[in-house]
GUVEXSE-511668 format. One record per residue (C-alpha): chain; z, x, y. Coordinates in Angstrom, 2 decimals, always signed. Layout:
<atoms>
+-------+---------+---------+---------+
: chain :       z :       x :       y :
+-------+---------+---------+---------+
:     A :       Z :       X :       Y :
...
+-------+---------+---------+---------+
</atoms>
This chain:
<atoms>
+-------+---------+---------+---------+
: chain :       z :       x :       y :
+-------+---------+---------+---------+
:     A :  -57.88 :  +36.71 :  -22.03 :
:     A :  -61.37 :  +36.62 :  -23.73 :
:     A :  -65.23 :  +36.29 :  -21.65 :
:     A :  -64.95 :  +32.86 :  -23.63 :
:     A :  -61.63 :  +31.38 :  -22.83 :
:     A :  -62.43 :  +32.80 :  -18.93 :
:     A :  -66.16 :  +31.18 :  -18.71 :
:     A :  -64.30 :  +27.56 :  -19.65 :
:     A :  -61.65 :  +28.28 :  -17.13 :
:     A :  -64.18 :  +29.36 :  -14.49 :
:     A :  -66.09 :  +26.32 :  -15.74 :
:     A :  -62.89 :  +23.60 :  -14.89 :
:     A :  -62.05 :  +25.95 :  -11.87 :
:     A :  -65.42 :  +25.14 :  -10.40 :
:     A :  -65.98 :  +21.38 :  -11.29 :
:     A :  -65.57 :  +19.13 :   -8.10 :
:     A :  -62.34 :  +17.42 :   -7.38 :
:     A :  -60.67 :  +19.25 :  -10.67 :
:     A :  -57.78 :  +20.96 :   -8.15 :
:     A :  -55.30 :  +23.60 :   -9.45 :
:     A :  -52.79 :  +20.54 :   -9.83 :
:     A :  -55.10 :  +18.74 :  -12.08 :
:     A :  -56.90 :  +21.85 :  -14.11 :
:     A :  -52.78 :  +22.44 :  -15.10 :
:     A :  -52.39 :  +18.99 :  -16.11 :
:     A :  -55.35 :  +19.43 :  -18.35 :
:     A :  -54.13 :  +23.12 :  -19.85 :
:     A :  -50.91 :  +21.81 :  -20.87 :
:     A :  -52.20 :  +18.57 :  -22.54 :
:     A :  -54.63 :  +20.89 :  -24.61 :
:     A :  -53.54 :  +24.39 :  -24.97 :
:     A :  -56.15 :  +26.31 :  -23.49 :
:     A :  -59.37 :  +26.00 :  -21.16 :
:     A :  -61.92 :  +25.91 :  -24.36 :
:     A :  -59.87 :  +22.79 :  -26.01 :
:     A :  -60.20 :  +20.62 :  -22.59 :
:     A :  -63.70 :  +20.52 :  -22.91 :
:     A :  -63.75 :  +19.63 :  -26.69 :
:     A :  -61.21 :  +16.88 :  -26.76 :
:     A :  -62.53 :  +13.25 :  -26.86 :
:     A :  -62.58 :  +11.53 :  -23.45 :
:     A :  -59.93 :   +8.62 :  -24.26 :
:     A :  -57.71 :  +11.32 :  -24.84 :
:     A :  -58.16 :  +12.76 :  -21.53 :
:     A :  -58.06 :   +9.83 :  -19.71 :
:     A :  -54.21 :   +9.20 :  -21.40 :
:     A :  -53.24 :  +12.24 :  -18.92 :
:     A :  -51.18 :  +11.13 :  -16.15 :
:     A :  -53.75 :  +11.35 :  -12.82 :
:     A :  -57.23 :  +11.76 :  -15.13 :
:     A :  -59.41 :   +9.39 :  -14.50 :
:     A :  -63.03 :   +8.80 :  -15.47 :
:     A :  -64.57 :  +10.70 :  -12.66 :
:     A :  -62.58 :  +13.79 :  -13.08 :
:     A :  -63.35 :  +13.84 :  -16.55 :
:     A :  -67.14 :  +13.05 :  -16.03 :
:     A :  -67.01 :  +15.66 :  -13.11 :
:     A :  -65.59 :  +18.39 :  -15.20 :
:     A :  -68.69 :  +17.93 :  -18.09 :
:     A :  -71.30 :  +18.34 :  -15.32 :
:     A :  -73.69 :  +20.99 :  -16.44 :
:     A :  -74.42 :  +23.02 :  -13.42 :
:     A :  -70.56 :  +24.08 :  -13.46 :
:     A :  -70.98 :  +25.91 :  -17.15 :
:     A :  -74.33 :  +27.43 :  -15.60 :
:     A :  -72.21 :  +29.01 :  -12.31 :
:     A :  -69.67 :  +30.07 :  -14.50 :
:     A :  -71.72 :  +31.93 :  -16.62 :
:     A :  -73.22 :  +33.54 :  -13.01 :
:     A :  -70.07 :  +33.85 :  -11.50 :
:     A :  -68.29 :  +35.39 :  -14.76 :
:     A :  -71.08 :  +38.28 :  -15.12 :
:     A :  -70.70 :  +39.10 :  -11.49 :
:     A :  -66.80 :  +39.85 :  -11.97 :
:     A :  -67.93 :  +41.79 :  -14.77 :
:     A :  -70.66 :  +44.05 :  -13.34 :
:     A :  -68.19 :  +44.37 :  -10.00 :
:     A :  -65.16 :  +45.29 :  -12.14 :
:     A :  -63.54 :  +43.15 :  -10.78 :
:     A :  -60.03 :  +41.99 :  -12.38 :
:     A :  -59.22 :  +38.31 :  -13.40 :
:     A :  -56.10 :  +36.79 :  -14.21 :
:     A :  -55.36 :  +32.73 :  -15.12 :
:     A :  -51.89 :  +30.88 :  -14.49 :
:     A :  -50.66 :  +31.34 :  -17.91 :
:     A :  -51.18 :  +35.11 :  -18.67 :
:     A :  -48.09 :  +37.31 :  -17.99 :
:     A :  -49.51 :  +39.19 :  -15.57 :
:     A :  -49.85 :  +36.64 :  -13.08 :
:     A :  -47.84 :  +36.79 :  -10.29 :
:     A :  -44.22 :  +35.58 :  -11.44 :
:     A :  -43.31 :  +33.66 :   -8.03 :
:     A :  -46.48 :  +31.55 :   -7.71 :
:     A :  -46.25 :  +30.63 :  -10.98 :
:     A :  -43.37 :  +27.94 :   -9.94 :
:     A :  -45.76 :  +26.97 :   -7.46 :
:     A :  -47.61 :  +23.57 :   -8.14 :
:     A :  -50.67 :  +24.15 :   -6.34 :
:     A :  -50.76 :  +28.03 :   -7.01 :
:     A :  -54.12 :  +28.79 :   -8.27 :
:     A :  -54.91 :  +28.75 :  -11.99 :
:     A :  -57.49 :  +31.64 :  -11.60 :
:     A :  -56.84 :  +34.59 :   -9.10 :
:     A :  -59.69 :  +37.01 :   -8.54 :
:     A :  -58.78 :  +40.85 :   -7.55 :
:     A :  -59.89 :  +44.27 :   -6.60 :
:     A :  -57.96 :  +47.40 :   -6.18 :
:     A :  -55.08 :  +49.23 :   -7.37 :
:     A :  -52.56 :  +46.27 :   -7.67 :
:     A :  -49.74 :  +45.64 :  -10.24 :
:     A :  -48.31 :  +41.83 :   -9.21 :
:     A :  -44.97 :  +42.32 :  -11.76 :
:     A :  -43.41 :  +45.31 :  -11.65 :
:     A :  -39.66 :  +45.35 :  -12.70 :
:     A :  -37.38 :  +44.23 :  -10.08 :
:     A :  -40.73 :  +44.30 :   -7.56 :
:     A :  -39.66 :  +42.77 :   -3.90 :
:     A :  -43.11 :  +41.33 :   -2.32 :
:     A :  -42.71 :  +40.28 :   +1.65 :
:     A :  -45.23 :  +38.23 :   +2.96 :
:     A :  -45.81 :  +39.07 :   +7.03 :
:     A :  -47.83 :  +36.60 :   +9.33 :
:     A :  -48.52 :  +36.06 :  +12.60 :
:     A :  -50.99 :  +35.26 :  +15.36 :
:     A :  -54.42 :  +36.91 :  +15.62 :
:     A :  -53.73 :  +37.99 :  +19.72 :
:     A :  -50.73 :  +40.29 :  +18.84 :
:     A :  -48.79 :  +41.30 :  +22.19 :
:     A :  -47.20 :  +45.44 :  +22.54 :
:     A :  -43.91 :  +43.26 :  +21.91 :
:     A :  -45.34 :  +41.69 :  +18.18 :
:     A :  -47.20 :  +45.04 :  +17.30 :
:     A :  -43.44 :  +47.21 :  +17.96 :
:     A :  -41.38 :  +44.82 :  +16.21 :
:     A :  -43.74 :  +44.18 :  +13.13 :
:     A :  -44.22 :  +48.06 :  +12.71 :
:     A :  -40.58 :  +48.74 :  +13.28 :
:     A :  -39.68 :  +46.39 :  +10.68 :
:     A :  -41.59 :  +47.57 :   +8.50 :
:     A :  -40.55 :  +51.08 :   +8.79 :
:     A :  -36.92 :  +50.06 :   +8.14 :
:     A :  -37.26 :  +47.63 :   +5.74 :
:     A :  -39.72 :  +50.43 :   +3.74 :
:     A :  -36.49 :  +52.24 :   +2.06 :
:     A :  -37.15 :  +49.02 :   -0.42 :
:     A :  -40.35 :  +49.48 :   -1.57 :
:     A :  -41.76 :  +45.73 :   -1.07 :
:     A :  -45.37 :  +44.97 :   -1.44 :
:     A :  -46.57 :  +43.75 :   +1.91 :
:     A :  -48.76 :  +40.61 :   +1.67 :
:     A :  -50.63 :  +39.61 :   +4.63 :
:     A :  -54.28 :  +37.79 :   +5.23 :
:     A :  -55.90 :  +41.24 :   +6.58 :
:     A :  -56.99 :  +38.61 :  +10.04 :
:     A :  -56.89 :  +40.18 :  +13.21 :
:     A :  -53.15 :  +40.67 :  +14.90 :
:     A :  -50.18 :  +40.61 :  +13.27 :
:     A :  -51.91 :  +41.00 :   +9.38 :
:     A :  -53.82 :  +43.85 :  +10.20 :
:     A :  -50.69 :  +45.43 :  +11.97 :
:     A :  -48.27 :  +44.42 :   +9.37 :
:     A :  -51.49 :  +45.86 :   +6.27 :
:     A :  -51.44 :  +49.45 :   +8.18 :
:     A :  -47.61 :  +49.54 :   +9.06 :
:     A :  -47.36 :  +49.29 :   +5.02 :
:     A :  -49.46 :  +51.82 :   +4.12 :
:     A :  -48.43 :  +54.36 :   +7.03 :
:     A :  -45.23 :  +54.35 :   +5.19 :
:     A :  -46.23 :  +54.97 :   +1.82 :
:     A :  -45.66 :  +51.03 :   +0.24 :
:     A :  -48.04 :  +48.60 :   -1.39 :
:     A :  -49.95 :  +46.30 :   +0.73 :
:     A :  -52.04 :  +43.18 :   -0.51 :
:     A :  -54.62 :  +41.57 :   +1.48 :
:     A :  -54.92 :  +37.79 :   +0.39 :
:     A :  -58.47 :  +36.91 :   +1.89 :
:     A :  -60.34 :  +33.35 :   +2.27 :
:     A :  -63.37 :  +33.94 :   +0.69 :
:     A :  -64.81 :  +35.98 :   -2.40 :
:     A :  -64.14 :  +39.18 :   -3.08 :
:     A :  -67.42 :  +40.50 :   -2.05 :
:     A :  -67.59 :  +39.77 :   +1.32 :
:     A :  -65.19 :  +40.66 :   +3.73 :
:     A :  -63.55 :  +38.89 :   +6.98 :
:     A :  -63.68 :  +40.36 :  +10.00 :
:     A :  -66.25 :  +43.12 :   +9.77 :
:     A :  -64.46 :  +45.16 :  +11.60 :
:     A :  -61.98 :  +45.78 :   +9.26 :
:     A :  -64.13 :  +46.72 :   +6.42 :
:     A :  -62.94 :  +50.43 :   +7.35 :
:     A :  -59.21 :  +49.97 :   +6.32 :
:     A :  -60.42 :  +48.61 :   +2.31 :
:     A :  -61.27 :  +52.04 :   +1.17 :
:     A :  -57.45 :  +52.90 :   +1.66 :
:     A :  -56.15 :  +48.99 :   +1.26 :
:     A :  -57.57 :  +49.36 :   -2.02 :
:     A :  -55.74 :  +53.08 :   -2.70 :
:     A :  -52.72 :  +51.40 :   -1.46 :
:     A :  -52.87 :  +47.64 :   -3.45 :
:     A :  -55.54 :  +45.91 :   -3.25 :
:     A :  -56.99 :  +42.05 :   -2.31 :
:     A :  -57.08 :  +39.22 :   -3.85 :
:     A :  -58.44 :  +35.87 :   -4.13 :
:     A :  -58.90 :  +32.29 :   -5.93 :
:     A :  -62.40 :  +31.87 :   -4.07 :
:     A :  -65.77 :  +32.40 :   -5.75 :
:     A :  -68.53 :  +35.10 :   -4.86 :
:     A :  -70.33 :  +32.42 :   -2.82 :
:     A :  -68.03 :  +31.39 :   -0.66 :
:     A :  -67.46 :  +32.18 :   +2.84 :
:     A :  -64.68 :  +32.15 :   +5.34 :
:     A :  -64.61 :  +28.53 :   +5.95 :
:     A :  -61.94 :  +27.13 :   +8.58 :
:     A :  -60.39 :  +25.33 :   +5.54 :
:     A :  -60.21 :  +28.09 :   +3.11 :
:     A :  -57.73 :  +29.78 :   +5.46 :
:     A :  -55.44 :  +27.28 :   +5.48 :
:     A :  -55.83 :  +26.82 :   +1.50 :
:     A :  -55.56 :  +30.58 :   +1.10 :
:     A :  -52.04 :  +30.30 :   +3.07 :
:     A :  -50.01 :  +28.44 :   -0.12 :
:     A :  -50.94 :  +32.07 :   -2.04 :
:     A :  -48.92 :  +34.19 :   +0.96 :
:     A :  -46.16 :  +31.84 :   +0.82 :
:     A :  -46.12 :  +31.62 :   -2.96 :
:     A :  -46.32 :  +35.64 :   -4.13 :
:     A :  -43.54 :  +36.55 :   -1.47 :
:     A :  -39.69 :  +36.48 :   -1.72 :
:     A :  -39.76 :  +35.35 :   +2.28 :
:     A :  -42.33 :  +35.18 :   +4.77 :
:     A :  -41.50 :  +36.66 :   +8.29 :
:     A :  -43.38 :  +35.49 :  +11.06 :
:     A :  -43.84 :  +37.92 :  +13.99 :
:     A :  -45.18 :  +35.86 :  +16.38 :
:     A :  -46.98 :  +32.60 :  +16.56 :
:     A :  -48.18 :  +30.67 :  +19.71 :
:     A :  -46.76 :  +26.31 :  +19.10 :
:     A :  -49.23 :  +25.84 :  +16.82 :
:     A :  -51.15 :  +28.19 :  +14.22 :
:     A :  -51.89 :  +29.12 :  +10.93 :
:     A :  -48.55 :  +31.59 :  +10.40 :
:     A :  -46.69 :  +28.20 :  +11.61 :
:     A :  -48.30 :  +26.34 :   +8.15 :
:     A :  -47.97 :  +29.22 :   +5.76 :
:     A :  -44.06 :  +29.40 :   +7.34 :
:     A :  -44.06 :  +25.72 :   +6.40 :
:     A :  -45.63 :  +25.63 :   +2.75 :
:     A :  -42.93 :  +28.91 :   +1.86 :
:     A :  -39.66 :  +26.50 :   +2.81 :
:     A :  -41.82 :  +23.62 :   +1.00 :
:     A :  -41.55 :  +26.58 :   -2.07 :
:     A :  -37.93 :  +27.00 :   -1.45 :
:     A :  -38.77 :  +30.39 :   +0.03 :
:     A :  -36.42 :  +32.23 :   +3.13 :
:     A :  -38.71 :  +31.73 :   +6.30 :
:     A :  -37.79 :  +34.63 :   +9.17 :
:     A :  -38.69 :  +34.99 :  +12.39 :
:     A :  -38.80 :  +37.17 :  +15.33 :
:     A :  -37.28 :  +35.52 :  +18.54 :
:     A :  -39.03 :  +36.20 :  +22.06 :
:     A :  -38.83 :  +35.20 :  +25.67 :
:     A :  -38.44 :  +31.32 :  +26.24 :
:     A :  -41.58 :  +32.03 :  +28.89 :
:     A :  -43.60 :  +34.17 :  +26.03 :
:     A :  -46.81 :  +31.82 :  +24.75 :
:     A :  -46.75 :  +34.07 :  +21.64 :
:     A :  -43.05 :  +33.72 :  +21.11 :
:     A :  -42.96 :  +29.62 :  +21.27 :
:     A :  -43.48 :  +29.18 :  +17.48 :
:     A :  -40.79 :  +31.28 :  +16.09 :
:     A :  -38.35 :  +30.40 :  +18.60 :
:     A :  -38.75 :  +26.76 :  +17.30 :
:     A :  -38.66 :  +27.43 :  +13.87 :
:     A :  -35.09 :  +29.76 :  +14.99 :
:     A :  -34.31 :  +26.24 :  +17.24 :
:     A :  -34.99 :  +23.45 :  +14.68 :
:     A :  -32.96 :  +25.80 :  +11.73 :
:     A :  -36.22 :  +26.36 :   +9.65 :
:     A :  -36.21 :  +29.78 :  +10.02 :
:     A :  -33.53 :  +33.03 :  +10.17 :
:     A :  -33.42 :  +34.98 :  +13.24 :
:     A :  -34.76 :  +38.30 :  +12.57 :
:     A :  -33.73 :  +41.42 :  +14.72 :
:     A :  -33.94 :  +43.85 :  +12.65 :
:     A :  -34.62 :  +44.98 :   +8.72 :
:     A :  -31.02 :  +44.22 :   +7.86 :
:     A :  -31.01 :  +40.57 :   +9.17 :
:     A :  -33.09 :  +40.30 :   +5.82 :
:     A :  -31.76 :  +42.21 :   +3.78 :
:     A :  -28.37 :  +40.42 :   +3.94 :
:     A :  -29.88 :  +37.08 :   +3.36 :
:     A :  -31.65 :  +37.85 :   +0.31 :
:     A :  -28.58 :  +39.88 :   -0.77 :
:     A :  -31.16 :  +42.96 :   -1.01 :
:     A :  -28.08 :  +45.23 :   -0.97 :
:     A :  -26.42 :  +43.75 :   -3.79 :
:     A :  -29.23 :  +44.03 :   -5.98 :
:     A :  -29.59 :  +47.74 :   -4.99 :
:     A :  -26.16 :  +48.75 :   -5.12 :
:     A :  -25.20 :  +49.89 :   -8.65 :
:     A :  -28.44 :  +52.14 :   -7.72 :
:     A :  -27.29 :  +53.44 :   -4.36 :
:     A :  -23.85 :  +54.19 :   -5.64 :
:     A :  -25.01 :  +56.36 :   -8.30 :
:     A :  -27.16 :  +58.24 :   -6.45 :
:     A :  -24.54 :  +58.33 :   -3.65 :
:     A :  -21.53 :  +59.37 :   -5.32 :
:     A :  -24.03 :  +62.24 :   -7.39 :
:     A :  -25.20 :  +64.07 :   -4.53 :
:     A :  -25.37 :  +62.43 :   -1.30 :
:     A :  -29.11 :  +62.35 :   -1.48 :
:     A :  -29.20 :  +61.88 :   +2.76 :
:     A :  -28.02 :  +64.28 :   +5.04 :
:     A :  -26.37 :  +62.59 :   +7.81 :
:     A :  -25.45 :  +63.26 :  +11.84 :
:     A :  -22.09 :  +64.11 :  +12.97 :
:     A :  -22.37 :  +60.05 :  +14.52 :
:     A :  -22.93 :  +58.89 :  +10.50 :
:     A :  -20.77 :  +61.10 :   +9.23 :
:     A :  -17.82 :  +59.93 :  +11.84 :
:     A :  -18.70 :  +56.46 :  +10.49 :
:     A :  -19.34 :  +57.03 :   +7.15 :
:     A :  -15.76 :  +59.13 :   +6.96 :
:     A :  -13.97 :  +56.16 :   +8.76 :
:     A :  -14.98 :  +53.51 :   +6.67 :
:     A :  -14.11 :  +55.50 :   +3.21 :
:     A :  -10.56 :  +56.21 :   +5.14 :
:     A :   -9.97 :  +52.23 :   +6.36 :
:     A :  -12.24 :  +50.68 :   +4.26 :
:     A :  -13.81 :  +47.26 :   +5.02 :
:     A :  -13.99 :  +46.60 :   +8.86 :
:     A :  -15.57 :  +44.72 :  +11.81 :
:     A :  -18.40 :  +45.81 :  +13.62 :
:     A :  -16.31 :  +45.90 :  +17.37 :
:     A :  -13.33 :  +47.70 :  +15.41 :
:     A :  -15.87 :  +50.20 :  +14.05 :
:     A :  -17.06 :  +50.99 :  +17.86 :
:     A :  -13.39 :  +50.52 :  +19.29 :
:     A :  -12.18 :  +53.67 :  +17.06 :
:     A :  -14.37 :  +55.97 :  +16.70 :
:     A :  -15.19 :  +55.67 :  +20.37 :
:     A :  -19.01 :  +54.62 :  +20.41 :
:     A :  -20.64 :  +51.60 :  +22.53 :
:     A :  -21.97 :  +48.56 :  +20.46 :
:     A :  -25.58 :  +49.09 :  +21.03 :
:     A :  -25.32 :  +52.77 :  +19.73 :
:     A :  -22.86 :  +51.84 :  +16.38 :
:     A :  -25.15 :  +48.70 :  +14.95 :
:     A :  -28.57 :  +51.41 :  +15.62 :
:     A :  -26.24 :  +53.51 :  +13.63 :
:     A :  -24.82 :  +51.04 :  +11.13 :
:     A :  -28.77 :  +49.90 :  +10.20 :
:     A :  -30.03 :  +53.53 :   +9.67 :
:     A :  -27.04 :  +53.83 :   +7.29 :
:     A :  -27.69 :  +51.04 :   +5.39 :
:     A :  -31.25 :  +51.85 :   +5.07 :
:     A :  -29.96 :  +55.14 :   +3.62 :
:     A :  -27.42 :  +53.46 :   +1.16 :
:     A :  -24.85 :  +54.57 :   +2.67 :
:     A :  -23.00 :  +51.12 :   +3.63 :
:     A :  -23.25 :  +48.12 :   +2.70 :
:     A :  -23.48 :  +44.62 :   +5.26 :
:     A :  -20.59 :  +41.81 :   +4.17 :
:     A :  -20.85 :  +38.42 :   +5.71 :
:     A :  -18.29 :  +38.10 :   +9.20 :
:     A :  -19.96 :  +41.53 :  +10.65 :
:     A :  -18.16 :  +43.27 :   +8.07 :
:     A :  -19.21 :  +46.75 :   +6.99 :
:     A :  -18.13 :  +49.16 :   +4.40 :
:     A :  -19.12 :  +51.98 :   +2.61 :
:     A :  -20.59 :  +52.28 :   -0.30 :
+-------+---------+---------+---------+
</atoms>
């Protein structure tokens, strides 16, 4: 994209009441950002939703002025910029309506690498010893998968969920509610030195804006839209992680969440969305993994590198397994435990750390087999 075809973007980006929805609207009608501003008015006003005061707002002459501003301070801050229609824009938002026709970065981030899985974790900012152990452990398991980790670096579960990621070794993406040069809380500034080593942040809000109440709740359509699924942690009845868990289903996203105590405050939201079927019930790594078929996609890999040299070493418990289900082949989880003498609790521990290995498989009816 060229300074030129950027400054008219930035210019339609920043003109009031011109919305993502709209600014598309206006792209496809005339190509690119240069040709809305040169075609005749009567024209635009032909486009579905255009009327004369979005057309007379977008031809203000402050905006070109900011734009200008705003496009020399991505410049001298080297920061990247990338618009809806480039390729390197992230490939799930861009089937989002109302994802953002400008996104804003900084760091080390690549949005479309082949076959890339991108998770997006939220939560509430007063993370209990029960949220913090079941985000990290997640995390840990579900790292043999390599997903980016998209969170909005708050206090709680996205700061948990942002260091879990890096701790073991995987991308992590801050998606933040205000420019790029500021950053929200404070205290965190001391994690973007290594965010940045480790992914990145990223935005669709300008240099001079600031963490407004409403910008977080705008920001939350770009964690729903980039991931695969969003997992909630926790989440008290109400809360921001309770919107972006709505606006992900509204994308036709999988929603998870962790169940909790009926009495637990922090534990009410995700044992509604579990209640009221708008989320999965997440207990561990593999509850995901099944439902986005994760293993399937992975499994011409894992066989190959399986059947070549084992490339896990394995217990005499997963080797007993591993040698029983080669030997009887598919089976149920109680069967499994039945004969080769080993209580439930200590066969599905088992059965996930296998999986995570490639070395089985999950099949729908507690089946298991391997691989």
């Amino acid at each position: 994209m060229t300074d030129k075809e950027l400054l008219f973007l930035l210019t339609m980006h920043r003109a009031p009441k011109v919305g993502d929805i709209t600014a598309k609207k206006l792209l496809q009608h005339c190509g690119c950002a240069e040709e809305v501003f040169k075609e005749k008015k009567r024209n635009l006003l032909k486009i579905d939703g255009i009327g004369e005061y979005i057309v007379d707002m977008l031809h203000q002459k402050n905006n070109f002025m900011e734009a200008e501003q705003e496009l020399q301070f991505l410049r001298d801050n080297n920061y990247q910029v990338v618009s809806y229609y480039e390729e390197e824009y992230p490939r799930n938002l861009r089937h989002c309506v109302d994802g953002p026709i400008l996104m804003f970065s900084r760091g080390n981030i690549n949005f479309n690498h082949p076959q890339q899985k991108i998770l997006s974790v939220v939560g509430t900012r007063q993370i209990t010893s029960y949220g913090i152990a079941a985000c990290e452990k997640f995390i840990e398991d579900i790292s043999y998968f390599k997903p980016i980790i998209l969170s909005g670096f708050a206090y709680g579960v996205d700061i948990c969920a942002h260091k879990a990621a890096m701790k073991n070794g995987l991308q992590t993406i801050g998606v933040l509610a205000h420019g790029l040069n500021q950053m929200y809380p404070k205290t965190h500034a001391k994690y973007c030195s290594a965010m940045e080593e480790n992914g990145g942040f990223i935005s669709d809000f300008w240099s001079d804006e600031g963490p407004e109440r409403n910008n977080f709740l705008k920001r939350n359509r770009i964690i729903a839209g980039m991931a695969d699924a969003t997992i909630v942690i926790e989440s008290a009845s109400k809360g921001g992680s309770l919107v972006t868990a709505d606006i992900a289903a509204s994308y036709n996203r999988e929603v998870f969440a962790v169940p909790g105590r009926a009495t637990d405050k922090f534990s009410e939201g995700c044992n509604n969305l579990i209640k009221t079927q708008q989320a999965h019930m997440l207990t561990s790594a593999a509850d995901l993994v099944y439902v986005l078929g994760w293993n399937l996609e992975e499994e011409e890999k894992k066989s190959t590198s399986v059947q070549k040299q084992l490339f896990v070493d394995m217990n005499e418990t997963e080797q007993a397994i591993y040698s029983y289900l080669q030997k009887q082949g598919k089976q149920l989880l109680d069967v499994i435990a039945l004969d080769c003498k080993l209580p439930i609790h200590q066969i599905s521990a088992t059965l996930l750390t296998m999986e995570m290995k490639g070395l089985i498989r999950p099949l729908p009816g507690k089946l298991f087999e391997a691989v």
